[in-house]
N, CA and C of each residue as an Amber inpcrd file, in Angstrom:
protein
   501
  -1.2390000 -14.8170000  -5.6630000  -1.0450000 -13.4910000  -5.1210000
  -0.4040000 -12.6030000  -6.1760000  -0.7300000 -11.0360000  -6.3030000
  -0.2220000 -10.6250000  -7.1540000  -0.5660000  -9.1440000  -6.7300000
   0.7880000  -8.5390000  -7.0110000   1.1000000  -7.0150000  -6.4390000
   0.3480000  -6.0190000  -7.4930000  -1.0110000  -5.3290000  -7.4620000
  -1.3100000  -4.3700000  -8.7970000  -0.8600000  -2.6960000  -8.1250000
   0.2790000  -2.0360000  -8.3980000   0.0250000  -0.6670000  -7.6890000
   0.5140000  -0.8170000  -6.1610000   0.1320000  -0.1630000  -5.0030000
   0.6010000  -0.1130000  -3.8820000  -0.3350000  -1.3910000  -3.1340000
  -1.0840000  -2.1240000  -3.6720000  -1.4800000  -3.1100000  -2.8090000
  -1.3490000  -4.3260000  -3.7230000  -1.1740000  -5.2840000  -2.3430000
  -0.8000000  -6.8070000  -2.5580000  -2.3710000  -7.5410000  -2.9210000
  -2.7220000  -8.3020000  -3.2980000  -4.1680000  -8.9650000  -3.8660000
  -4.1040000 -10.4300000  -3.3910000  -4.6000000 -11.0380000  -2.9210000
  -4.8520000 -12.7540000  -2.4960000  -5.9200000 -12.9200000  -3.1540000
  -6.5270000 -13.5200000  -2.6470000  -8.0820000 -14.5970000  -3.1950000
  -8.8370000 -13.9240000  -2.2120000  -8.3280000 -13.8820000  -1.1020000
  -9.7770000 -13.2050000  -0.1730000  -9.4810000 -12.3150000   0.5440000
  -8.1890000 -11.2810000   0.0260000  -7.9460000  -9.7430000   0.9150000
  -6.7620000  -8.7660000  -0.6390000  -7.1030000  -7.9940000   0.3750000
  -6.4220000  -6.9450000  -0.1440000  -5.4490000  -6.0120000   0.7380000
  -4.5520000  -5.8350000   0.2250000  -3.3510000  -5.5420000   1.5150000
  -2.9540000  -4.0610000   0.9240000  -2.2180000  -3.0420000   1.8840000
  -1.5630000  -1.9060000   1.6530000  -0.2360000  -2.2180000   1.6570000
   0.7220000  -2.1900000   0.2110000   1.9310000  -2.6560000   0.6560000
   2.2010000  -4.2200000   0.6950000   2.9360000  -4.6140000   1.5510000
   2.8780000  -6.2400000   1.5850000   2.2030000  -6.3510000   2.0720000
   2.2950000  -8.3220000   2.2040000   1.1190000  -8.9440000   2.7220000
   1.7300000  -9.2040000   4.0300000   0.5980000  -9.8580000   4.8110000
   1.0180000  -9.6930000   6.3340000   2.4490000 -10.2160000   6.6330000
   3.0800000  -9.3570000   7.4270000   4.5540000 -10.1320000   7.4820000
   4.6380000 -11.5060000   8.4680000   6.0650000 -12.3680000   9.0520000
   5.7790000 -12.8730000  10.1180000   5.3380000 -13.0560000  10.9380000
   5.4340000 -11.7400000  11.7780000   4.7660000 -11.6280000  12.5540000
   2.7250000 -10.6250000  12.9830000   2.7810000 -10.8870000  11.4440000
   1.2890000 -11.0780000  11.2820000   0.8780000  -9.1490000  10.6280000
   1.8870000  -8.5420000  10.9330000   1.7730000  -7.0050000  10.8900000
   1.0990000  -6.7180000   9.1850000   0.4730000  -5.9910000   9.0690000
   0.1100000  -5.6550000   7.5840000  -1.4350000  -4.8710000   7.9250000
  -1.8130000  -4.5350000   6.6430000  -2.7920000  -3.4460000   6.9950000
  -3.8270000  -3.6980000   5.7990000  -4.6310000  -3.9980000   6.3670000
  -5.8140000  -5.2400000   4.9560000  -7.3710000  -3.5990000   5.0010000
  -7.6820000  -4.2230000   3.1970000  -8.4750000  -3.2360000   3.1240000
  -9.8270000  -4.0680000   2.7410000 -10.8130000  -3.6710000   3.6240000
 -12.1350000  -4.5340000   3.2730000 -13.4370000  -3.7960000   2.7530000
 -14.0860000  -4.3420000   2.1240000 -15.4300000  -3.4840000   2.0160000
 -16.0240000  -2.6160000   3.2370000 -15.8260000  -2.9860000   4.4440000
 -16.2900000  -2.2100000   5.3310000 -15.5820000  -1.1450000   5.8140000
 -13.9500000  -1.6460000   5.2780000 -12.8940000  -0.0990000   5.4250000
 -11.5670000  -0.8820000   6.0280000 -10.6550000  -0.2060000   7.0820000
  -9.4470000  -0.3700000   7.2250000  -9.0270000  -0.7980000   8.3460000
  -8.2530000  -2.3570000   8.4280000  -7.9630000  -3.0040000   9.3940000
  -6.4640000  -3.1820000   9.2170000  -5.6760000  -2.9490000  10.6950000
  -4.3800000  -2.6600000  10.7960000  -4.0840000  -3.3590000  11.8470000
  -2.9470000  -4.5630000  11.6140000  -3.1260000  -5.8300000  12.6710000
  -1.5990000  -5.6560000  12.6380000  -0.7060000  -5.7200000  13.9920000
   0.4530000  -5.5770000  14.3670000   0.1270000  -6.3720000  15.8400000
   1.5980000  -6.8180000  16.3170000   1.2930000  -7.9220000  17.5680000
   0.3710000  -7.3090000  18.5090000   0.7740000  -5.5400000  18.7690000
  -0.5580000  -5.1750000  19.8720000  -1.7530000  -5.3820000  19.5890000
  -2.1640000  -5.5740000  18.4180000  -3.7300000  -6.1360000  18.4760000
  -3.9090000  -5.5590000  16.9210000  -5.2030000  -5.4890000  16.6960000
  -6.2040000  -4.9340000  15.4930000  -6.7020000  -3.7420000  15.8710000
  -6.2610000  -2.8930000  14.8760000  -7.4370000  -1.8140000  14.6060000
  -8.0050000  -1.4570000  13.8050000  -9.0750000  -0.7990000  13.2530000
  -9.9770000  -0.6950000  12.4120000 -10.8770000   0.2160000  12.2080000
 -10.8720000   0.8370000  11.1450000 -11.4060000   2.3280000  10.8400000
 -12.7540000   1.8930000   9.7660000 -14.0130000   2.0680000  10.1450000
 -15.2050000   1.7590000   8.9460000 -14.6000000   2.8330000   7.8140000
 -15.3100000   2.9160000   6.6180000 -14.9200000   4.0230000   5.8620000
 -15.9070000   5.0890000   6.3870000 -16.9110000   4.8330000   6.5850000
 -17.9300000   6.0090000   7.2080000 -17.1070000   6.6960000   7.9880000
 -16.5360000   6.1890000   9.0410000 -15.4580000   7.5540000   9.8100000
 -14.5690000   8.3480000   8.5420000 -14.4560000   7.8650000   7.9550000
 -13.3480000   8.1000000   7.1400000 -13.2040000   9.4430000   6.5210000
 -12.9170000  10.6160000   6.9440000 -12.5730000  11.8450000   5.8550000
 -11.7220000  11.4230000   4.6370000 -10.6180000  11.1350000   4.7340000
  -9.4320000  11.2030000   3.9020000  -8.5960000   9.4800000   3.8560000
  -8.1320000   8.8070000   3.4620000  -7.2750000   7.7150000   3.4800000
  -6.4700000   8.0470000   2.0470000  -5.1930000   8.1890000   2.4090000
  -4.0430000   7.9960000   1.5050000  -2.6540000   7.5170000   2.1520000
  -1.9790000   7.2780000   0.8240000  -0.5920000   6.5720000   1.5060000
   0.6810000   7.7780000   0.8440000   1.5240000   8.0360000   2.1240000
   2.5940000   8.9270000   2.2710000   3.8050000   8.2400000   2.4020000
   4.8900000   9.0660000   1.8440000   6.1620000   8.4000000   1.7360000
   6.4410000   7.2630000   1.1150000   5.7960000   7.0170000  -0.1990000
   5.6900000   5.6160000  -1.1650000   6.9150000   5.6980000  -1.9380000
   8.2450000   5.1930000  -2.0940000   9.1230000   4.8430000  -2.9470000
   8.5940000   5.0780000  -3.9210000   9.0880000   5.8950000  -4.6400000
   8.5750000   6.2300000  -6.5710000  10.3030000   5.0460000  -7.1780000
   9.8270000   4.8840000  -8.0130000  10.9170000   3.6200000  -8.9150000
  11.5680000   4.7550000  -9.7560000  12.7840000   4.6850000  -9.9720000
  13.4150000   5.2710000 -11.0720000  13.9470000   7.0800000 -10.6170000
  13.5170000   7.0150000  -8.4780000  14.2880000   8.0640000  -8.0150000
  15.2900000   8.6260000  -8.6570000  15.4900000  10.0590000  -8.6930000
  17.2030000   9.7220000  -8.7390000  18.1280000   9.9330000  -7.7540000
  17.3190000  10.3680000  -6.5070000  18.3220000  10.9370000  -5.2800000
  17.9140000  12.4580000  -5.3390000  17.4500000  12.8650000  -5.7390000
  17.6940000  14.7340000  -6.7420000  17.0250000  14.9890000  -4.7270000
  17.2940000  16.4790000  -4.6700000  16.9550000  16.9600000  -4.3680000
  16.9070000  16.7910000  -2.3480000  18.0830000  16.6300000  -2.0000000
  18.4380000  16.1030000  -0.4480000  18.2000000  14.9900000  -0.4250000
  17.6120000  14.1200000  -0.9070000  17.4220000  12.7150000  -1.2860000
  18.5760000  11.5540000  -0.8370000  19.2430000  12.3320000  -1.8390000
  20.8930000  11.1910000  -1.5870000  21.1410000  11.5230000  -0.2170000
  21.2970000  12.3930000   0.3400000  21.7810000  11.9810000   2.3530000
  20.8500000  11.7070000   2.7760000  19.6480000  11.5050000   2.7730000
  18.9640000  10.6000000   3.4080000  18.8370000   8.7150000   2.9010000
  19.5930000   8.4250000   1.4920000  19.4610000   7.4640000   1.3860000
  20.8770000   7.2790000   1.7870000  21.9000000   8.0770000   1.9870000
  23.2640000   7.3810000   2.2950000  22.9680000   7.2090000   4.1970000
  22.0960000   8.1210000   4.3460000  21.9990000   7.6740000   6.1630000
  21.1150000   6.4820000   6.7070000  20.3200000   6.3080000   5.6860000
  19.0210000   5.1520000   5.8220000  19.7490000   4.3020000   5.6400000
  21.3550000   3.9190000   4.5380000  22.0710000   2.8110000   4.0460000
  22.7790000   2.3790000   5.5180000  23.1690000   3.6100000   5.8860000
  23.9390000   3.4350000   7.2190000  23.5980000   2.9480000   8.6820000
  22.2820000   3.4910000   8.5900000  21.2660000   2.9640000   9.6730000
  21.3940000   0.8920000   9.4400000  20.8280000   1.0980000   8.0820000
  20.5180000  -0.5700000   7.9040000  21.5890000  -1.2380000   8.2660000
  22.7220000  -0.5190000   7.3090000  23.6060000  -1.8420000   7.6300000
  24.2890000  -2.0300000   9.1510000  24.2970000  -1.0460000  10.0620000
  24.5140000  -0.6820000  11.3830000  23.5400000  -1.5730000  11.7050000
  22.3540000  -2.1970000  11.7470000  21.2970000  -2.7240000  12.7840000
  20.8000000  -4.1290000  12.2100000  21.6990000  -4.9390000  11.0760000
  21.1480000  -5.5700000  10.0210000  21.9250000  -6.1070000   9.1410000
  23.7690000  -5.7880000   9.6570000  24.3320000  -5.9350000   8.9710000
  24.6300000  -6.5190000   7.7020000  23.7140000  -5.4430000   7.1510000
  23.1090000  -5.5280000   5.4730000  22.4510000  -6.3080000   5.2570000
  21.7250000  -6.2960000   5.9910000  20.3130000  -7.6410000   5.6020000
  19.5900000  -6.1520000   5.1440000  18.8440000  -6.5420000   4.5200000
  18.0650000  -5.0630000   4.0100000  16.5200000  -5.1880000   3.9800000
  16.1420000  -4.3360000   4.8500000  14.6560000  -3.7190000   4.8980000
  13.6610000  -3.4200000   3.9640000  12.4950000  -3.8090000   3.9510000
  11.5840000  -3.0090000   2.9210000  11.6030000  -1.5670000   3.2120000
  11.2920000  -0.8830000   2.0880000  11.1630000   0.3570000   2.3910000
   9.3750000   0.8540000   3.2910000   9.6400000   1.6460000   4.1730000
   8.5610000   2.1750000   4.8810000   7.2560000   3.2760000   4.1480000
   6.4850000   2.8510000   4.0510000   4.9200000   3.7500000   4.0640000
   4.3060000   4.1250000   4.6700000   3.3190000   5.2530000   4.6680000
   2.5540000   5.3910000   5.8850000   1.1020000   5.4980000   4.9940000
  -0.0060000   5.0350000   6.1450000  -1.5540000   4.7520000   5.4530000
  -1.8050000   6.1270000   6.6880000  -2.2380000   7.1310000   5.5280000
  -2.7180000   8.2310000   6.6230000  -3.9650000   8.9320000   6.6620000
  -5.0980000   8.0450000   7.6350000  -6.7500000   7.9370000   7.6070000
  -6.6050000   9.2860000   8.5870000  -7.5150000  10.1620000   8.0340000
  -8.0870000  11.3490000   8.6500000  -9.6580000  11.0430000   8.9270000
  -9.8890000  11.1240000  10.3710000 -11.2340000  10.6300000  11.0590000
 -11.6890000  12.6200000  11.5480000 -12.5570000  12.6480000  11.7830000
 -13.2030000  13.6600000  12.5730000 -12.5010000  14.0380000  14.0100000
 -12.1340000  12.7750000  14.5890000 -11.0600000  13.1310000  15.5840000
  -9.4330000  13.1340000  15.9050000  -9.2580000  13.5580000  14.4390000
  -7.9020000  13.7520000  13.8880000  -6.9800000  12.3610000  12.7490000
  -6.0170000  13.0290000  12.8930000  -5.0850000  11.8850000  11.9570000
  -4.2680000  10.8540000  12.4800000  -4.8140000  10.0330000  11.9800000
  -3.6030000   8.7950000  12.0120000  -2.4790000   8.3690000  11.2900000
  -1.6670000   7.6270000  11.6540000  -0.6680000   6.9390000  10.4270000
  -0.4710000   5.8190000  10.7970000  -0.2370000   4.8620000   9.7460000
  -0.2870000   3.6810000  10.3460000   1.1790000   3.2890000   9.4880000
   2.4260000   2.1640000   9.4970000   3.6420000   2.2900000   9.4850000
   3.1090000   1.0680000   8.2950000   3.3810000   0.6240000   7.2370000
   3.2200000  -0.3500000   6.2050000   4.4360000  -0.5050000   5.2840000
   4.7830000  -1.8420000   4.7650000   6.1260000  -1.8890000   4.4190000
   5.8360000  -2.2530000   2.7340000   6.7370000  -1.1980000   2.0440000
   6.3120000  -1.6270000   0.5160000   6.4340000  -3.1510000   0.1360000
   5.7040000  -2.9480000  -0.8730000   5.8770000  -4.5560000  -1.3970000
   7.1770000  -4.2830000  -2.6610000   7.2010000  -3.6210000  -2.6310000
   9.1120000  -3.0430000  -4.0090000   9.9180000  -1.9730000  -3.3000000
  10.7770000  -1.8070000  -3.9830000  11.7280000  -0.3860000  -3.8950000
  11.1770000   0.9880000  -4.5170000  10.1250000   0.7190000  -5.5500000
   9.7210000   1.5740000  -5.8140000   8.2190000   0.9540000  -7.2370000
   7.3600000   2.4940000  -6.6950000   6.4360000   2.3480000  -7.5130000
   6.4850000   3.3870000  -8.6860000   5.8960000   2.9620000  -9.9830000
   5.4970000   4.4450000 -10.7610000   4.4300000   5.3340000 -10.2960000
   4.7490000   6.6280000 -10.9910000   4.2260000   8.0440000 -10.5180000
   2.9290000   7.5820000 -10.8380000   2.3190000   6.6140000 -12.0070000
   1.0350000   6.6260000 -12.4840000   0.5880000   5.6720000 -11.6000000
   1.2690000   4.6120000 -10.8890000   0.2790000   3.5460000 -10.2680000
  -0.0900000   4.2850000  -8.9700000   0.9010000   5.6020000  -8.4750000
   0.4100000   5.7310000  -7.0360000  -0.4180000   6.9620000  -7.1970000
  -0.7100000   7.3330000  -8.0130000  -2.2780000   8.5640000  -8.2700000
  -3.1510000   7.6530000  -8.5000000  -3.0190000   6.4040000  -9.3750000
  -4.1770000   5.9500000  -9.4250000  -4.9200000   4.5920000  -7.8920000
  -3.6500000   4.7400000  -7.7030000  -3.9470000   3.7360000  -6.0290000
  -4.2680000   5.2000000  -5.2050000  -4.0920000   6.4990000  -4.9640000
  -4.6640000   7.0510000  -4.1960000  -6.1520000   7.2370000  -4.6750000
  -5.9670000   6.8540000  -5.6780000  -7.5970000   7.2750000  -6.4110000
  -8.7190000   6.2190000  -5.9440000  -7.8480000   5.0970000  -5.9070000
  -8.7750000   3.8400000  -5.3490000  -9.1540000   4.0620000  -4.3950000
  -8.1520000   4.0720000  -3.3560000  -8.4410000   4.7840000  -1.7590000
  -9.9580000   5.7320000  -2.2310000  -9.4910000   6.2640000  -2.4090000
 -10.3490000   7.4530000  -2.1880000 -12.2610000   6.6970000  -2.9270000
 -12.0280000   6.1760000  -3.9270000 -13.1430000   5.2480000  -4.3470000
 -13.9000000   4.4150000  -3.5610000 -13.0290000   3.6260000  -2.4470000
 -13.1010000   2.8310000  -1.4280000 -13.5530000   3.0920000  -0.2580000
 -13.1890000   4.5110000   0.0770000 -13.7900000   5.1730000   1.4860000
 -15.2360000   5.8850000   0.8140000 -15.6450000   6.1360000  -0.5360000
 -16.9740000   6.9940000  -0.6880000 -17.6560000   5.9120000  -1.1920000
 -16.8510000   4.3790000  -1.2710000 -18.2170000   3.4250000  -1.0620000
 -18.4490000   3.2710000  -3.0570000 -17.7620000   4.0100000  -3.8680000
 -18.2350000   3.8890000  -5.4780000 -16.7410000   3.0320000  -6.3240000
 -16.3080000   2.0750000  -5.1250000 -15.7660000   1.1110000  -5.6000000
 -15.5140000   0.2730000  -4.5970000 -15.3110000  -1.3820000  -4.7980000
 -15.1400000  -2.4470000  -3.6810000 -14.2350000  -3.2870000  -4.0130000
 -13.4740000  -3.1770000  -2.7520000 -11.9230000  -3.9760000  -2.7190000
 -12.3790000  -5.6930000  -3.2430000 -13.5380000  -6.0780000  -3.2000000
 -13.9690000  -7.1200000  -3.6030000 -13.8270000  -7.5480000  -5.3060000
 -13.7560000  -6.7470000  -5.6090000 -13.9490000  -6.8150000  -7.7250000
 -11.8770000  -7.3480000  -7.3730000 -11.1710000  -6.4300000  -6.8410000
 -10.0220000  -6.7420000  -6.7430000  -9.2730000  -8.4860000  -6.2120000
 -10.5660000  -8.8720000  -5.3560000  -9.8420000 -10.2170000  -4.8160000
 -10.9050000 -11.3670000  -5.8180000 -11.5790000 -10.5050000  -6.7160000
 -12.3220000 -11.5550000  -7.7690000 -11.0680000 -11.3970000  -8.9340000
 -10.4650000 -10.3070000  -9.1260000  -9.7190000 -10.2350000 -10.1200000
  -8.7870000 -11.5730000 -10.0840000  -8.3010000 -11.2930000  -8.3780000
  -7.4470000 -12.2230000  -8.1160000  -7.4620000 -13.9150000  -8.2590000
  -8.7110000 -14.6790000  -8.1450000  -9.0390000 -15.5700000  -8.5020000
  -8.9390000 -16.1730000  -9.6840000  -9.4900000 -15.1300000 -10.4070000
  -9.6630000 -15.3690000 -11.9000000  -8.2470000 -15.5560000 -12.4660000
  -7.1360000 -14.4120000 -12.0760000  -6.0830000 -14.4830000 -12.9170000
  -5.2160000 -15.3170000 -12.3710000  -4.7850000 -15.5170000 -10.9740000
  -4.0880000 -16.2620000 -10.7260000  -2.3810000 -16.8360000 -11.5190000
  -2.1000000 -15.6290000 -12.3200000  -1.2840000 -15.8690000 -12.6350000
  -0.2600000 -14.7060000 -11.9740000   0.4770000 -14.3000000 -10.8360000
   1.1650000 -13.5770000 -10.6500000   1.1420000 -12.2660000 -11.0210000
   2.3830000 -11.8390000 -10.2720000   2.4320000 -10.2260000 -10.4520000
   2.0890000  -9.7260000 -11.9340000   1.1060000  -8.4360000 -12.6140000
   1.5460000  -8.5040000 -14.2450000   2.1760000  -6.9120000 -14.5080000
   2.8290000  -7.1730000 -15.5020000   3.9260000  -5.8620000 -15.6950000
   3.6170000  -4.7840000 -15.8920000   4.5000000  -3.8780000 -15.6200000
   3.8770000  -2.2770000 -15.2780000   2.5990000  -1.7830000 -16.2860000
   2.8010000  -1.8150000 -17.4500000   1.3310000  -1.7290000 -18.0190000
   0.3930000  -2.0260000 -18.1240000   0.0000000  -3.4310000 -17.8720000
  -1.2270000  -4.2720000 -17.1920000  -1.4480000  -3.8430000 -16.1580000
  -0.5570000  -3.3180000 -15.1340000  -0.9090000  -3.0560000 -13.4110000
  -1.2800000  -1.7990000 -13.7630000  -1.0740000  -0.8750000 -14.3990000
  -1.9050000   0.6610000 -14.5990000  -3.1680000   0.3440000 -15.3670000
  -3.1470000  -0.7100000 -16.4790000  -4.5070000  -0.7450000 -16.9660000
  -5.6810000  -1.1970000 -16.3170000  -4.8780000  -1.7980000 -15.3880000
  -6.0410000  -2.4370000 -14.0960000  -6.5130000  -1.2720000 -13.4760000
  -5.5410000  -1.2630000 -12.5130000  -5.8220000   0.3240000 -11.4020000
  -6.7510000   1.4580000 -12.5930000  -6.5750000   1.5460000 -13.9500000
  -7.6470000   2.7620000 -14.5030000  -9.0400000   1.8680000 -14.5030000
  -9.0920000   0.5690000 -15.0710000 -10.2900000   0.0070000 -14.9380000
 -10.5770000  -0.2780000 -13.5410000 -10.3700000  -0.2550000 -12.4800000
 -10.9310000  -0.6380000 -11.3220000 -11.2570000   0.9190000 -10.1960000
 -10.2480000   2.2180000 -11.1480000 -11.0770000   3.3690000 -10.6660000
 -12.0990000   3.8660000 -11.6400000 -12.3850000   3.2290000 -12.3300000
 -13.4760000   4.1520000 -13.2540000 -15.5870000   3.2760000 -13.3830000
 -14.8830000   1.8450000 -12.9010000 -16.6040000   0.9430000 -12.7810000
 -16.8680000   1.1160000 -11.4250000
């Protein structure tokens, strides 16, 4: 398994964020489009419905707080350790598919604290490759086979994400 950008990679899926948690929750991306499995059940968007799919509210790495930032991370600190007593949470994402009969969001939990500015233009870029059908989450879980060697470091994970939006 190995994290490239905002999605997690196995041998035979591709995930938004982490991979399915305990209790099975996670949000898998397939050639046919977007399946979102939480205990109430599965749901699933073809890409043909699909206007728009991107991911909102993604942890950027190397924040600095700037800009109202810091009171929302000193209240999010406060929340956690109030409900969790400091056991600590992934940070929250949202996968937000625009269909013809409006928008969705679906709740997905990062796989880090934070991503770079370049992996998450080029993971919205994938998205966007993925729903018009001129790229397949499949080359990604062949990648995965092949390399099988774990997560690879921030410059390998952007050189991927540019080669896997551009064939």
């Amino acid at each position: 398994m190995a994290m490239v950008g905002l999605f997690w990679i196995t041998e035979d899926s591709v995930y938004v964020g982490s991979p399915p948690s305990a209790e099975g929750h996670c949000v898998r991306i397939t050639s046919e489009g977007v399946q979102a499995r939480s205990p109430e059940g599965v749901r699933a968007w073809p890409w043909s419905i699909l206007r728009s799919a991107g991911v909102e509210a993604v942890p950027v790495e190397g924040d600095t707080l700037g800009g109202g930032r810091f009171l929302v991370a000193v209240l999010e600190a406060v929340v956690t350790l109030a409900s969790s007593y400091g056991g600590e949470e992934p940070p929250q994402m949202f996968l937000v598919l625009e269909t013809e009969d409006g928008t969705e969001e679906v709740q997905v939990s990062a796989a880090t604290k934070g991503y770079t500015s370049r992996e998450i233009t080029l993971c919205q870029h994938l998205l966007t490759r993925f729903r018009e059908g001129t790229a397949d989450p499949g080359t990604l879980t062949a990648w995965s086979r092949e390399h099988r060697g774990g997560t690879p470091k921030p410059p390998e994970r952007e050189a991927l994400l540019r080669e896997w939006t551009h064939t």
